[in-house]
C-alpha positions in Angstrom: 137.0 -142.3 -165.8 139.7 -139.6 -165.1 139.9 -137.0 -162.1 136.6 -135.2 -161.9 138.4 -131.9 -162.8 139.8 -133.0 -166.0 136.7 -131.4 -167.7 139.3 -128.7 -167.4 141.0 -129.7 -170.1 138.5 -131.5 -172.0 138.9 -131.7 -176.3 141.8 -130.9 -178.7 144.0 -130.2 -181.9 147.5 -129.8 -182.2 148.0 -127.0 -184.8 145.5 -124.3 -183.9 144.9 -123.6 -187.8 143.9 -126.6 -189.1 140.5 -127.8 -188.8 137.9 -129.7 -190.6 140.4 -132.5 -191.8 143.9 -133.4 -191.9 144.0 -134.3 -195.8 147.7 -132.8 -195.5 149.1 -135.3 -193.6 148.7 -139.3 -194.2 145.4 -140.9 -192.8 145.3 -142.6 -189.5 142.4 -143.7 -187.3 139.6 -141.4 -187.1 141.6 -138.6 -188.9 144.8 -138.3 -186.5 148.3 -138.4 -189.0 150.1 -139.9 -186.0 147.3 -143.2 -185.2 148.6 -144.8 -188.7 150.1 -147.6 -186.8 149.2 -148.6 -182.5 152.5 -147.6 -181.6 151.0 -143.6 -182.8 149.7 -143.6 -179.9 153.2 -143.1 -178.2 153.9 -140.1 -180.1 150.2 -139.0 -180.2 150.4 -138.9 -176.3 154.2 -137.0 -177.0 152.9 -134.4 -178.9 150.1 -133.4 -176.9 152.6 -133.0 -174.2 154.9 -130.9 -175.9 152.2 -128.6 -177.3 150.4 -128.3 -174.1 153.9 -127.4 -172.6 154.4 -124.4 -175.0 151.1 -123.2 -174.4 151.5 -123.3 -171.0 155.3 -121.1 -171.2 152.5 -118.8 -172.9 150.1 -118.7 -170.2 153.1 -118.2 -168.0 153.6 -115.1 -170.0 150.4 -113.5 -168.0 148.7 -112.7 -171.5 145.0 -110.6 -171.9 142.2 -112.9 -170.0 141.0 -113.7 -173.4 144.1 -114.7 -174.7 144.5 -117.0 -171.8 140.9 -118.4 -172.4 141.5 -119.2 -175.9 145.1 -120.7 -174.8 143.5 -122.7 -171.9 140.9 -124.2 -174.1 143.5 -125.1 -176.7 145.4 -127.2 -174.4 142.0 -128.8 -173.2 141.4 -129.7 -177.1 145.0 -131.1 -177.4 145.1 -133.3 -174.3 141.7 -134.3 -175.2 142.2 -135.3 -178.6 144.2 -137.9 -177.0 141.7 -139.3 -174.4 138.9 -139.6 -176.5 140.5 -141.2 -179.3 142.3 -143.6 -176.6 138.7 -144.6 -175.4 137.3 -145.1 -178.3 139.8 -147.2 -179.6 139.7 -149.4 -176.0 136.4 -149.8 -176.9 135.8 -150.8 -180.2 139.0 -151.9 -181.9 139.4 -155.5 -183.0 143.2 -155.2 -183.1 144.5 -156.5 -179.6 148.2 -154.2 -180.5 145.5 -150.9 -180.9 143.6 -151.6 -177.7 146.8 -152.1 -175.8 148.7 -149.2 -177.0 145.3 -146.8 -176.8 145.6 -148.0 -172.8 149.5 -147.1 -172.4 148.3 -143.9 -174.1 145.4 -143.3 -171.6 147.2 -143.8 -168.4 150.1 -141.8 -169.6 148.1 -138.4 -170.8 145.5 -138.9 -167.3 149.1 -138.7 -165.4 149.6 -135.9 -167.5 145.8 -134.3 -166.8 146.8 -134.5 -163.2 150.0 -132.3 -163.4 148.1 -130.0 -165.7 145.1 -129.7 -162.9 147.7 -129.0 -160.2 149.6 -126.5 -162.2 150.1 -123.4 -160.3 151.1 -120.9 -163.1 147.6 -122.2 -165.2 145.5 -121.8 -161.7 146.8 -118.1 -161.3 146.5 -117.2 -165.4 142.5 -118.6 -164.7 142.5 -116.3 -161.3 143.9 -113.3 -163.4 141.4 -113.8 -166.2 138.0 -114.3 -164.0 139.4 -111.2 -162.0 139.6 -109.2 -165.9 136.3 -110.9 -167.0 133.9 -108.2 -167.3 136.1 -107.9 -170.7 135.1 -111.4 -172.0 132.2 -112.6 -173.9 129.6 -114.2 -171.6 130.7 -117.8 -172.5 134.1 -116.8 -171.9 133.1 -115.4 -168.5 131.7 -118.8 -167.8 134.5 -120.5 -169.0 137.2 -118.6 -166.8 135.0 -119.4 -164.0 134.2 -123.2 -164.2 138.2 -123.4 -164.9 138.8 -122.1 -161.5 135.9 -124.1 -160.0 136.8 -127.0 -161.8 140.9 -126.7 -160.8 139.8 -126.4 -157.4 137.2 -129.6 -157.3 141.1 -131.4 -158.1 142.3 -129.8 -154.8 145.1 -127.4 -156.6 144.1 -124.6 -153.7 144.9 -126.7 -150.7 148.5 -127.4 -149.0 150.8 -129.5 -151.1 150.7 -132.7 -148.7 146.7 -132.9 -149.4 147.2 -132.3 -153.1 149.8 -134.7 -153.4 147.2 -137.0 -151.7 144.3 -135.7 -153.7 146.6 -136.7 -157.1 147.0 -140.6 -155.8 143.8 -140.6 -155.1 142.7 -139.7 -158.7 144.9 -142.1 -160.5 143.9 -144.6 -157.9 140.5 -144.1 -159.2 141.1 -143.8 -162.5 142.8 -147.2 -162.4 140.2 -149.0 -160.4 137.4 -147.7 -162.8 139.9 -149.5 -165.8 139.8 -152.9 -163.9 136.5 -152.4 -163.8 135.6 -152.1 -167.3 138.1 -154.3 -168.3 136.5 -157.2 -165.8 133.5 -156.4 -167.8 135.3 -158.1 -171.0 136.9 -160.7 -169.6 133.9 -161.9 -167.6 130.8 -161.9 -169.2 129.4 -165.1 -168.1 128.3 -168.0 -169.5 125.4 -170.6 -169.3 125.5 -174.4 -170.9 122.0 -175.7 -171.6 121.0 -179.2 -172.4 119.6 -180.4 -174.6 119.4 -178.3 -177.3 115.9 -178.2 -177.6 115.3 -175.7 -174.7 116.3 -172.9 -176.6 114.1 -171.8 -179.5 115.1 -171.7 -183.2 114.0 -167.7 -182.7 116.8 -167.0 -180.4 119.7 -169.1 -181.6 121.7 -166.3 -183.1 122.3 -165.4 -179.7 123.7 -169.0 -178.4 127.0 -170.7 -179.6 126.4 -174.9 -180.3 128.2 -177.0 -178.1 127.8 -180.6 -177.0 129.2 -183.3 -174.7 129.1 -186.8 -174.4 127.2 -189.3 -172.8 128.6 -193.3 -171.8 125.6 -195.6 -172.7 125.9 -199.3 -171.6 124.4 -201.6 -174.2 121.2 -203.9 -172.9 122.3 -206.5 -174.7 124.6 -209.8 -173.1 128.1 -208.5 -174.4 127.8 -205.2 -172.1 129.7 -203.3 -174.2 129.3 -199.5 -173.7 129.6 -196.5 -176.5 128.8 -193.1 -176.7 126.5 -190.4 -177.1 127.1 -187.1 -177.7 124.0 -184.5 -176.7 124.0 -181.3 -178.7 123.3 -178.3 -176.4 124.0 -174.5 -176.2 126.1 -172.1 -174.4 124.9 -168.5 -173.7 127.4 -165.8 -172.7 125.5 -163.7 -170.7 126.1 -160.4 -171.9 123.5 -157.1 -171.0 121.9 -157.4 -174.8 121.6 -161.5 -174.5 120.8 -161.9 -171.1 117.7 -159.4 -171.8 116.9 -161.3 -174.9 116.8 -164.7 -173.3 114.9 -163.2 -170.4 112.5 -161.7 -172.2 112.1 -164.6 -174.8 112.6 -167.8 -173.0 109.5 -169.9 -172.1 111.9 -171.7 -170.2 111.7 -170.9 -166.2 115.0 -172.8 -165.9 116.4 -171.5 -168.4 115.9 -167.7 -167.7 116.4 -168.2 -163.7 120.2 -169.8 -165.1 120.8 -166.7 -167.2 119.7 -164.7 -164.5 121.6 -165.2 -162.0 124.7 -165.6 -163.6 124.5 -162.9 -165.7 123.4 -160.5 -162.2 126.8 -162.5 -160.6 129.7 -161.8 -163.2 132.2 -160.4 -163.2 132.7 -161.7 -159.6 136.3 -159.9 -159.3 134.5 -156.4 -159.4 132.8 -156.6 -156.1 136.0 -156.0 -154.5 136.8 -153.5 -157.1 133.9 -151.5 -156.1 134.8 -152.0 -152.1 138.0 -150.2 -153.2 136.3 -147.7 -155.7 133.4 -146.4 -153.2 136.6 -146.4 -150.0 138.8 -144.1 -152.5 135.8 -141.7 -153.5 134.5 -141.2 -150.0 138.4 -140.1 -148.9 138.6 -137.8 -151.6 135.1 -136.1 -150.7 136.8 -135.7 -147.5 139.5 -134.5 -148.3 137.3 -131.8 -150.3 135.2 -131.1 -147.4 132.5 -132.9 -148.4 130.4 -135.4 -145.8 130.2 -138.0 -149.1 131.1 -138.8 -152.4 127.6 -137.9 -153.5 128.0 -134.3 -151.9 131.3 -133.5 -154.2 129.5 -135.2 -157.6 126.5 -133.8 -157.5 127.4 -130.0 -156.5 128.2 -128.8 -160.1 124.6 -130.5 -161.5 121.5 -128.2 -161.9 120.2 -130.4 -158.9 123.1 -129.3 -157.0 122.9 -131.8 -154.1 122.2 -135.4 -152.6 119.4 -133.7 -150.6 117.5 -132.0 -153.8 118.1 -135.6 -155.4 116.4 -137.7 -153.1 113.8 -135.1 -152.6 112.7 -135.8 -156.3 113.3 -139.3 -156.5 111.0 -139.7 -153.4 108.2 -137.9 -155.3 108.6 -139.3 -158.0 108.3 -142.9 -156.2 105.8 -141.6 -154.2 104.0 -140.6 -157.5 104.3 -144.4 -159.1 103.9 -146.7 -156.0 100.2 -147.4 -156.0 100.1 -147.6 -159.5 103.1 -150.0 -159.4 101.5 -152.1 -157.1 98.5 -152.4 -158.9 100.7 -153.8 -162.0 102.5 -156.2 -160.2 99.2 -157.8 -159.1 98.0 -157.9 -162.6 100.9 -159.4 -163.9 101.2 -162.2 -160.8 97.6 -163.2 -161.5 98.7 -163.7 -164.9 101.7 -165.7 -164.5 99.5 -168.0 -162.3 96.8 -168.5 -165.2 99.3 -169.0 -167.9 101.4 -171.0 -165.3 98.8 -173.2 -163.6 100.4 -172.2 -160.4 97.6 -170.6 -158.4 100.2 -169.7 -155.8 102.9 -169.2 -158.2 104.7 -165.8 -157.1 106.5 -163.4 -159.7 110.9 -163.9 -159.4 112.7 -161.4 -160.8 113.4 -163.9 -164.3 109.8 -163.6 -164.6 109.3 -160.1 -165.3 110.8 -159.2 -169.1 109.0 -162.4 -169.8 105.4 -161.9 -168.5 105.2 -158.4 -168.9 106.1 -159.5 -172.9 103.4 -161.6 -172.8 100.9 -159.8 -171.3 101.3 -156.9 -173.4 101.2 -159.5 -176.9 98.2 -161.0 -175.4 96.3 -157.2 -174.4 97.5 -155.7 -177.9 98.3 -158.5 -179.9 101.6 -158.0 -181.2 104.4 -159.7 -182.4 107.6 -158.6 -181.6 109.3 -160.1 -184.5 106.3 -158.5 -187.1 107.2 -155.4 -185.4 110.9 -155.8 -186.0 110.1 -156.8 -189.7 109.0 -153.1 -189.9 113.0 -151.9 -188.5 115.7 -153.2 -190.4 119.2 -151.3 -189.7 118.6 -149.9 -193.0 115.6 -148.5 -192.3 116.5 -147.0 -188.9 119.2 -145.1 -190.4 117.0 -143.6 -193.1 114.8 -142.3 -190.3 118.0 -140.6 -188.6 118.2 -139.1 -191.5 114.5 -138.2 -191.9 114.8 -136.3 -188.6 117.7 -133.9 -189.6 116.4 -133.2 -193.2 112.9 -132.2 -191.1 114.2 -131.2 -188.5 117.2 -128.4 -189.2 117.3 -128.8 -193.3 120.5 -130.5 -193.3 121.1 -133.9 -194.5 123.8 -136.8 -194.0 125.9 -137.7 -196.8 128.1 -141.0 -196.7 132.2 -140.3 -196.5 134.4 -142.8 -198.3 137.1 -143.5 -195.6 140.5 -143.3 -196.3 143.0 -146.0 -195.8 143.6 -146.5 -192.1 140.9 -144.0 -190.9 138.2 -147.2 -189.4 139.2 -149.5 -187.9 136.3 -152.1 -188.9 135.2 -152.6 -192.1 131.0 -152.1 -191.4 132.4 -148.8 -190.0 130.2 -145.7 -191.9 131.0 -142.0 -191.9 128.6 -139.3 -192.5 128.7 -135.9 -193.0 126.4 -133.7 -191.6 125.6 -130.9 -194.4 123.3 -127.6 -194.4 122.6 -125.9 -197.7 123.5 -122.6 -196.4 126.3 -123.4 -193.8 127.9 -126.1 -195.2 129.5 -128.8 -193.5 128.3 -129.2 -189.4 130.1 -132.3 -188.6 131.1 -135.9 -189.0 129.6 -139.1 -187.6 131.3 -142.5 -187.6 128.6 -145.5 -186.9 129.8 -148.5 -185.6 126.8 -150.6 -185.1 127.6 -154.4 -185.0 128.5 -156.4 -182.2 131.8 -157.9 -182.3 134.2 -159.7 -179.6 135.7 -157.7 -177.2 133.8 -154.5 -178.3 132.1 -152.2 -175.8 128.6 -154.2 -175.2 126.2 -151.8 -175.3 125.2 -148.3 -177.5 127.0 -145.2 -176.7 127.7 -141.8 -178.2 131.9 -141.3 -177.8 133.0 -137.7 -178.6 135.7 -137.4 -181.0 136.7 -133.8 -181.8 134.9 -131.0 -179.8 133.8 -128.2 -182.2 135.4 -124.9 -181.4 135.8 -121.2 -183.1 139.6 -121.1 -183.9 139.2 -117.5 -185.5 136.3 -115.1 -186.8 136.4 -117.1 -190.2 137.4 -120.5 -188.9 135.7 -123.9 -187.2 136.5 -126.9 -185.7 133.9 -129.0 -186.4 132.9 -131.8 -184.3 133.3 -135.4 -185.0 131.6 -138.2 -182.9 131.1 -141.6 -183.3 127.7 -143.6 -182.7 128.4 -147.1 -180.8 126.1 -149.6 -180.7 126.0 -153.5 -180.6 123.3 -155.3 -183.3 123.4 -158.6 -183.4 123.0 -160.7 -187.0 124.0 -160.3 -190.5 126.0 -157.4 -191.4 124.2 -156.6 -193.7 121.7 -153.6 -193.0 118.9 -154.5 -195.0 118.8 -157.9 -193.2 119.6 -157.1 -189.8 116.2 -156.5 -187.9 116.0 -154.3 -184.8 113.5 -155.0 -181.6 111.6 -151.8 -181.2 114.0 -150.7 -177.5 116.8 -150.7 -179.8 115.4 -148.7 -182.2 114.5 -146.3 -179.1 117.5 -147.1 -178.0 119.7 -145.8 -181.1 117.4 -142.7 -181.5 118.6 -141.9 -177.5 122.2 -142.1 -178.9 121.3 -140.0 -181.7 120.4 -137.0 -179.4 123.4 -137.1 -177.7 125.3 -137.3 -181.1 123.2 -134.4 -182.5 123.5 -132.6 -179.4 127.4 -132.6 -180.3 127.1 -132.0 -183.9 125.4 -129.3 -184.1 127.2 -127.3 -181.3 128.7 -124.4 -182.4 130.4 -122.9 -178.9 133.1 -120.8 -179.1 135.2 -122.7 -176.7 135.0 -127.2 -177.1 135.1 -126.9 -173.4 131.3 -126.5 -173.6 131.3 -128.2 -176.9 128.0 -130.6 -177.3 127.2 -133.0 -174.3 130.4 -131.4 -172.1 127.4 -129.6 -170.1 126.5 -130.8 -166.4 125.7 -134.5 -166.0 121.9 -134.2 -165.4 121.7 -131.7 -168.3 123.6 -133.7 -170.9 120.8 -136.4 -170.9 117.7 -134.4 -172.1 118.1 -134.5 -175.6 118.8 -137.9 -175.4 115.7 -138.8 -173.9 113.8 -136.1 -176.0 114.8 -138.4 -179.1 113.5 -141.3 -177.6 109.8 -139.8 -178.4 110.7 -139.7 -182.2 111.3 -143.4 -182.1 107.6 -143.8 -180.9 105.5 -141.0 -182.7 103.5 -142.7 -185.8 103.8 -139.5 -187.6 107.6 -139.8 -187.5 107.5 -143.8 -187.8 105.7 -143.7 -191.0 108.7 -141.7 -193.1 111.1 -145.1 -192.5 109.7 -148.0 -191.6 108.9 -150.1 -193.9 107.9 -154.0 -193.9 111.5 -155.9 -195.0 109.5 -158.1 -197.5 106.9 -155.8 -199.0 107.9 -152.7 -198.3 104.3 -151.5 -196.4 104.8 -148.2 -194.3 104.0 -149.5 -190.7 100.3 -149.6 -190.0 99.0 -146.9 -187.5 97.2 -149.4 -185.9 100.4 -151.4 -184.8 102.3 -148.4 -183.7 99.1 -147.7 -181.2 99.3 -151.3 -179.9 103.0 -150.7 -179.5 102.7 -147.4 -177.8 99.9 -149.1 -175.3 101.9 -152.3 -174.2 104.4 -149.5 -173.4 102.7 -147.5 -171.2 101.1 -151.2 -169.2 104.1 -151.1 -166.6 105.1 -147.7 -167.0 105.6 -147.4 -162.9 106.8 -150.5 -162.6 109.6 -149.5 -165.7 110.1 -146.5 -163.9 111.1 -147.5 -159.8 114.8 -147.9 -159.2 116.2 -149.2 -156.3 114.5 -152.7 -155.7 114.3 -153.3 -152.2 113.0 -149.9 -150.6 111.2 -148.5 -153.8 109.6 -151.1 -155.6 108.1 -154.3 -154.8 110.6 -157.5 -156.3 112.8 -159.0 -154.6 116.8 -159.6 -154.7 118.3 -162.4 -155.3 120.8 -163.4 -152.5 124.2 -164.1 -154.3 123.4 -162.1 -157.1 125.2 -158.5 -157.4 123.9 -156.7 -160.6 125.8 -153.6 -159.7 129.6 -155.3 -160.7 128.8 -154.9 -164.3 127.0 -151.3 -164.2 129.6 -149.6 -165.9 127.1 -146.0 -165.0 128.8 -146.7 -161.3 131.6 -145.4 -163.0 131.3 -142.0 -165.1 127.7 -141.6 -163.8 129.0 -141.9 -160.0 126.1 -140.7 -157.7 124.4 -139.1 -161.0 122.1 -141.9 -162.4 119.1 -140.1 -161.1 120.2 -138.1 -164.1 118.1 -140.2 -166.6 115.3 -140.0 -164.8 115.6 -136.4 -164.2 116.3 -135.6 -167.9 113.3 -137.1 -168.6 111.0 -135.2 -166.6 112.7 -132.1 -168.5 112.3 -134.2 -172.1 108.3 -135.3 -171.6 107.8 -131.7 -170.7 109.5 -130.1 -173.8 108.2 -132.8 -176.2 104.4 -131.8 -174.7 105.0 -128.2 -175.1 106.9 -127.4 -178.0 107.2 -130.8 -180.4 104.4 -133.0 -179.7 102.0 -130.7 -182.2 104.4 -131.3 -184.7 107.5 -133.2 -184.4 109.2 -132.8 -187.7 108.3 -129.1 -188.6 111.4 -126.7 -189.2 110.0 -124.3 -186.6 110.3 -127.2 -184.0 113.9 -127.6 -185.0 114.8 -124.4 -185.3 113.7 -123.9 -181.7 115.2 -126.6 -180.5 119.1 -126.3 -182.6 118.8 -122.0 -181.5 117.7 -122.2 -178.2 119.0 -125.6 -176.8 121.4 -127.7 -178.7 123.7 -125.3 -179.7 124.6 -123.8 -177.1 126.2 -126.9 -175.1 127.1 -125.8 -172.2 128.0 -122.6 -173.2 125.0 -120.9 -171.2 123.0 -121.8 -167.5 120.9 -124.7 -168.3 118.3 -123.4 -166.4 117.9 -120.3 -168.7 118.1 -122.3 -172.1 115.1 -124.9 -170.2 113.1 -121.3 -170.1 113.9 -120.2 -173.1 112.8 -123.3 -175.1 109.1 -123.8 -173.4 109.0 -120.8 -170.9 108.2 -120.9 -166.7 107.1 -124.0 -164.9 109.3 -126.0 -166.8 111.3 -126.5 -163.1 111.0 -125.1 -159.4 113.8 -124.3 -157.1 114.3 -126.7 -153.7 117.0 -126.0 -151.3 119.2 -124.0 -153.6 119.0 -127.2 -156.3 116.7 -127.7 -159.3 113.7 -130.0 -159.4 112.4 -130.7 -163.0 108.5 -130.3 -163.1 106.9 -133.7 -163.0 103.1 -133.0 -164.6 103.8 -133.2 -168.2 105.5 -137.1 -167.2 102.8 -137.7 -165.0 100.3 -136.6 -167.9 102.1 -139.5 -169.8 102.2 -141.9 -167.5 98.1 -141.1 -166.5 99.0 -140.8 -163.3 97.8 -136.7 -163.4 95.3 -137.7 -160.7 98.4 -138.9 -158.5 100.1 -135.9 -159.5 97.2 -133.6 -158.3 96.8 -135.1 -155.1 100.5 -135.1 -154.2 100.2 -131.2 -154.9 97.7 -130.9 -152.7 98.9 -132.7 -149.8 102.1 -130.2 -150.4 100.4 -127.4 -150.0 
């Protein structure tokens, strides 16, 4: 959401001894002294400001290229310490004061994270230091270096009109992305339905009653009339409802309804977008790039929009027949369950055929399979995984007075017998009003090495949105938001147990299409029996999940795997778009994953292949985690992500294209049974 270079100066602290907590001080949200009360926020913001200017009279001081390393990351962790905990708290907080002040306090520290980017004493102290680096420790080499690349990406090298331009350009985006999100709340859409009966008992936790009324003229001589008032629903059409309902709903009114408004809300962003794509293409531009796409991508391990396409191509290349084939399968279907013999698929058909289809072929429930997942048990298996996994286990943290700001809030320590404490993790997992609407991982406190016998730890907080009873033995998760939280676990553990010397490459602050693979590795935990059978357990009698189901789960799965996996709907797969409709004003990716949402699919080419090679045998040995934390997740972003990819599973794992990175695609192909596709594409290559 801010400038592109502010990765510069990404996480913080204000007192460069103190780490771990802040027990000295009184207790404010998530641990900061100053965020006791929303208008913290004001001196929080201050603070960081006035530290970051004393360490920058330092820099000034043209100290040893370590020195102004260590200094350069420390204001990086201060201004930081501020932007994540001002997201967060936009995000999640019920209190309307909080969420307003946490936005003063973002706009005011991102004006401050443009000065700092353009600061021409901080750009020379980087120049110095990459000049001296053959001094510095390898991650300190890197770090000197992405500075200066990263400084220059925000335009600090050109003439002072184009910078000054460059600047308004930035906040200018930065305040469009903003209205953005916040049209997001505001707007979520909503449905009214009548009568009542059209929405099944099974799905009325999602719906709010309403009713109006009806005049009714009697039959009888006096004419009098009365009235009538019709119960009915209303659905706000919301990502997490609107794919319940569509998935659900035997209704074909019903569903089209909730489809089209919910793909046409918030209406006010398509002009927000107009605005957002016109200011991103003028500050490629300005940056000498020919799009935005260029100047996004360039830093990624795919490097450019011309390596991108190349494997999204192949990949759809790869699927296309396959995804034809299931299209016809499930049209033929609609029509016999229909009665339609012409009846075509719309695009409010699919969730709800292809959930039928695949109950019918494996005859499955979904709500016997969510009997199996209570919140309760899903958290035990998170903490299966890291007691397997890396020996370490997750104790609950009482919080202290004004540290949450909800009271279902949860904080766990992450603990190793022989290390001691790795981390913290806040969950926030129930849906609320006005709360972020989907799962995410937010980064609170990157870890960094403050001396040889000192450690910032991190702290990061695990966002999701379940809807139901707050009470997590009764809340019941479908099985995608059990995959779903697992794929926010990997980014959380990813950040947890980093151990960089510098929180600029602390956890997931890697490059875009890097930061998603152990994410999507984590998504295989949540379907692997062996793994299954540690937590879930039947919410009435307690049964470990029969093997039987979890293969009947994992085969309606991989039914429309190509047809889950296409993209873009009108040139690369075969539904159609719904005229009127505009999905893409409530995408908030557009935003922080600007020209980079190939990255999911890219990451998972990476993830299939180091599940098949190194995990997959077994998934919960200490060896397998002990690969995985020594040779991959601790390192951030500390080291090339190409070398860590080789030193976790060795050569093949990618192939160079046009001075990019192209993951290798067999091991997802494998997966998907498509290896025959695979092997024919290779040959027609060659």
């Amino acid at each position: 959401m801010w400038s592109v270079v502010s990765r510069v100066f990404r996480h913080k602290k204000l007192n460069p001894l103190t780490i771990r907590t802040f027990s000295s001080l009184p207790t404010g949200l998530y641990g900061f002294h100053h965020l006791n009360t929303p208008k913290g926020f004001q001196s929080f913001v201050d603070d960081a400001i006035q530290r970051s200017g004393e360490l920058i009279s330092y820099i000034s001081t043209r100290p040893s290229a370590s020195e102004i390393m260590k200094t350069m990351d420390e204001i990086s962790d201060t201004v930081c310490s501020v932007v994540d905990s001002a997201e967060l708290c936009r995000h999640t907080h019920p209190d309307r004061e909080f969420v307003e002040e946490a936005g003063k306090a973002s706009m005011k520290i991102n004006e401050y994270i443009h000065y700092l980017n353009t600061n021409r004493d901080l750009y020379d102290a980087v120049k110095k230091a990459e000049q001296e680096c053959h001094i510095l420790s390898n991650e300190a080499q890197r770090g000197v270096r992405n500075l200066r690349i990263d400084m220059e990406r925000g335009g600090i090298h050109l003439c002072p009109e184009k910078l000054d331009q460059i600047n308004m350009l930035n906040i200018e985006i930065s305040q469009l992305c903003r209205e953005y999100n916040e049209n997001i709340v505001m707007d979520p859409g909503t449905v009214d339905i009548y009568p009542s009966s059209r929405i099944p008992k099974n799905l009325h936790y999602l719906v709010k009653p309403i009713s109006r009324s009806e005049s009714l003229i009697t039959t009888d001589k006096s004419g009098s009339r009365g009235t009538l008032k019709e119960k009915g629903f209303q659905i706000t059409t919301d990502p997490q409802t609107l794919a319940s309902l569509l998935q659900f709903s035997s209704d074909d009114e019903v569903r089209k309804m909730v489809y089209i408004k919910g793909n046409s809300v918030p209406h006010a962003n398509v002009d927000v977008l107009k605005r957002l794509i016109s200011a991103r293409h003028e500050l490629a531009q300005m940056m000498g790039c020919r799009s935005y796409a260029d100047f996004a991508v360039k830093p990624n391990m795919a490097s450019s929009p011309k390596v991108v396409m190349s494997f999204l191509l192949e990949m759809s290349k790869m699927v296309r027949a396959k995804a034809k084939e299931e299209l016809k399968l499930l049209t033929k279907f609609k029509r016999e369950k229909s009665g339609q013999s012409d009846g075509d698929l719309r695009p409010w058909d699919e969730a709800y055929y292809m959930t039928m289809m695949k109950s019918s072929a494996y005859k499955i429930d979904s709500s016997v399979i969510a009997s199996y997942f209570s919140l309760s048990n899903c958290i035990e298996g998170l903490k299966v995984l890291v007691q397997s996994l890396f020996g370490a286990t997750f104790h609950n943290i009482p919080l202290a007075p004004g540290e949450s700001w909800d009271p279902q809030v949860l904080k766990l320590s992450l603990y190793h017998p022989e290390e001691g404490d790795l981390g913290y993790l806040y969950l926030d997992l129930y849906s609320r009003k006005g709360k972020y609407p989907g799962c995410a991982h937010f980064a609170i406190k990157g870890g960094r090495r403050i001396s040889q016998t000192e450690y910032q730890l991190p702290i990061v907080a695990l966002v999701c949105n379940f809807s139901g009873s707050r009470n997590p033995s009764a809340v019941r998760l479908n099985h995608w938001e059990v995959e779903t939280l697992f794929h926010e676990f990997g980014h959380a553990l990813h950040s947890l147990l980093s151990r960089t010397d510098y929180q600029h490459f602390s956890g997931t602050r890697t490059v875009l299409d890097f930061a998603e693979i152990p994410s999507n590795l984590f998504e295989y935990y949540a379907w692997d029996y062996r793994v299954l059978k540690t937590f879930a357990r039947h919410c009435s009698t307690g049964e470990e999940i029969p093997k039987k189901l979890v293969e009947a789960m994992q085969g309606a799965r991989d039914m429309f795997a190509a047809t889950d996996l296409q993209q873009l709907k009108r040139e690369h797969t075969n539904w159609e778009h719904v005229e009127g409709t505009h999905w893409e004003t409530r995408f908030s990716h557009l935003l922080n994953y600007g020209a980079g949402y190939y990255s999911y699919l890219y990451a998972k080419c990476f993830a299939a292949t180091i599940w098949k090679k190194l995990c997959q045998e077994d998934p919960l040995s200490l060896n397998t985690g002990f690969a995985l934390r020594t040779k991959f997740l601790q390192h951030g972003g500390a080291r090339e992500p190409a070398s860590l990819l080789n030193d976790l599973v060795g050569d093949g794992i990618y192939r160079y294209y046009d001075g990019g990175i192209i993951p290798d695609i067999s091991s997802l192909c494998d997966e998907m049974k498509l290896i025959e596709e695979y092997q024919q594409q290779q040959i027609h290559l060659l």
